[in-house]
N, C-alpha and C positions, 0 to 999 in steps of 0.2 A: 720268882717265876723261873723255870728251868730255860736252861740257854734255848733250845731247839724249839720250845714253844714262843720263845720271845721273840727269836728270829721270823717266824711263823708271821709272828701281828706284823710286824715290820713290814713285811713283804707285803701280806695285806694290805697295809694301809699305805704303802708306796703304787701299788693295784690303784684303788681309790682314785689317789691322786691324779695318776694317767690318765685315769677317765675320767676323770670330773675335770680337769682341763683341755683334751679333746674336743669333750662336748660343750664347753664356753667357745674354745675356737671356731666351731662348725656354727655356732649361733651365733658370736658375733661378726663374724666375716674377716676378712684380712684387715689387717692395722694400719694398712694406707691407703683403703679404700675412699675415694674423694668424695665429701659432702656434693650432696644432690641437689641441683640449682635449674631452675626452669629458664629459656632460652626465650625470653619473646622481645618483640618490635613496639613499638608504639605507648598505646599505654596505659598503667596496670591496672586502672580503675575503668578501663572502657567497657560499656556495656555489650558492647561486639566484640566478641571472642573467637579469631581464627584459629584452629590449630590443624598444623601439617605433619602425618605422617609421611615420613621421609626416608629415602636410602640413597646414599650419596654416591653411589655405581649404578643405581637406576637411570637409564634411558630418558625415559620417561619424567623422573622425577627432576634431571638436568634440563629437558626442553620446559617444565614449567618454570623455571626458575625466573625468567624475563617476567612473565605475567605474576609473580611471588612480586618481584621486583615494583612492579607498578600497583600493584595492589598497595604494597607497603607507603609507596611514592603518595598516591592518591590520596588514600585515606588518613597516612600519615595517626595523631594521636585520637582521631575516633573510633580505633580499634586498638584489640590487643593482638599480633599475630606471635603466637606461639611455633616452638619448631619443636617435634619430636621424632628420635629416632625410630627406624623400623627397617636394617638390616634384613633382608632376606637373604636365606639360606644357600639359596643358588648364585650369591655373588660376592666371590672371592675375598675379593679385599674390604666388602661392606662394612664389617665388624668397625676390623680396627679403624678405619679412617672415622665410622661413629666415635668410636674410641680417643681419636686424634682431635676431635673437634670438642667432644668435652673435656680432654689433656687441656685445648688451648684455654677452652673457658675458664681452665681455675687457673689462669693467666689473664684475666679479663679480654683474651681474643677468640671468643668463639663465634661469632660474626663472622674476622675476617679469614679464619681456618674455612667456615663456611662456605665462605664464594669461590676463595682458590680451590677448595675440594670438587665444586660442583664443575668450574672453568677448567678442571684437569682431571676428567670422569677417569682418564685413559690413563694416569698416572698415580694411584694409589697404593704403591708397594711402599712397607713401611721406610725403604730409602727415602720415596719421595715425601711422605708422611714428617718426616725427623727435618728434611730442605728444608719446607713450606714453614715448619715454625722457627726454623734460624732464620728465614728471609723475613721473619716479622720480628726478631728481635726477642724471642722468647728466651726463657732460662732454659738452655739445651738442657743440663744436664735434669733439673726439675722434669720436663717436657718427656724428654726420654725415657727416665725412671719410669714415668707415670704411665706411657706407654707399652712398653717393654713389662711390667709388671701385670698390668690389665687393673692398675684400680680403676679407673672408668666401666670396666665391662658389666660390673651390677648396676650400674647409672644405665646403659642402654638396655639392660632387659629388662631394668622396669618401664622405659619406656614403652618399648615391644611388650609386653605385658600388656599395658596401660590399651596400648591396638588392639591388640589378641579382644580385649575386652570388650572394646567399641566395634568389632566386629571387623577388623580392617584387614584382608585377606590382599590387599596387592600396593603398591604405589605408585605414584604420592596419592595418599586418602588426604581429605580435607573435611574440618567440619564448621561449620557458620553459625556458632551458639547452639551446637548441636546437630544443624542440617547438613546432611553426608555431599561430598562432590566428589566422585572418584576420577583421575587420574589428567594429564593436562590441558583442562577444557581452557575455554576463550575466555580472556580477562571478562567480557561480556556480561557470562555467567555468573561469574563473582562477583560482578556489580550487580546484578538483580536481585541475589540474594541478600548481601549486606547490606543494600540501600534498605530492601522490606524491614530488615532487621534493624537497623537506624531510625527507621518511619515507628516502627512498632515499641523501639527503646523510647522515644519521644525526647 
């Protein structure tokens, strides 16, 4: 084969390769992306099924948290309560701190990332973000990477995804096996729906 035509395939087939690795990396996504793990309370077999969309700079979504709390309290293992992110747009630091709260889960503290983020609405810059899991003992340097890199950040838009789907246009949305409760009504409410749904699971 003459030099200048061989050279030719070469190039070609170095082409190829570019691309045909490009396009694995853009489908498989970054290589420290953290496996995806559902966040819930109580327990996994209950036929009442809570799930909260959430934004951990939401107003709103901090004043339900008492009544999250007593829910969880109350019902204890005849529910499942579920937490799912839902980051809106208009609130700065919402991302990352979703971000910082699934970093803790693959620490097994996504719980307690969870209270101090909501107890500290006013303090979510990733300074405070990186304290909050040294104050619990986490692996900084794991914690950090994980933060700092955004492997978390496809974990929260499928949650947000998952919202977008169910219809959920603000927060905290809540659903009772389904039945919508938008934003943070009186523990009250939550018992009338979940008891129906308890009565009705038999």
């Amino acid at each position: 084969m003459p030099k200048k035509k061989l050279i030719g395939v070469v190039i070609v087939m170095i082409g190829l390769i570019a691309v045909t690795a490009g396009f694995y990396f853009i489908l498989s996504g970054p290589s420290n992306q953290l496996p995806r793990t559902e966040h819930f309370l109580g327990s996994a077999n209950a036929k009442v099924v809570v799930v909260e969309y959430s934004d951990f700079q939401c107003p709103a979504c901090g004043a339900a948290e008492p009544t999250v709390e007593q829910i969880i309290h109350t019902y204890g293992n005849q529910i499942k309560f579920v937490y799912k992110n839902f980051p809106l747009s208009g609130h700065q630091y919402a991302q990352k701190a979703a971000e910082a709260a699934e970093c803790a889960g693959a620490q097994g503290k996504f719980w307690e990332m969870h209270g101090r983020l909501f107890a500290n609405q006013q303090a979510l810059r990733i300074t405070d973000l990186k304290n909050y899991a040294q104050q619990f003992g986490l692996n900084a340097t794991d914690f950090n990477s994980c933060l700092d890199s955004g492997a978390a950040a496809a974990n929260v838009k499928a949650d947000f995804n998952e919202g977008l789907a169910q219809k959920v246009s603000g927060t905290p949305a809540f659903f009772v096996n389904g039945r919508l409760i938008e934003g943070a009504q009186p523990f009250e409410e939550f018992k009338t729906v979940i008891d129906q749904e308890l009565a009705a699971a038999g």
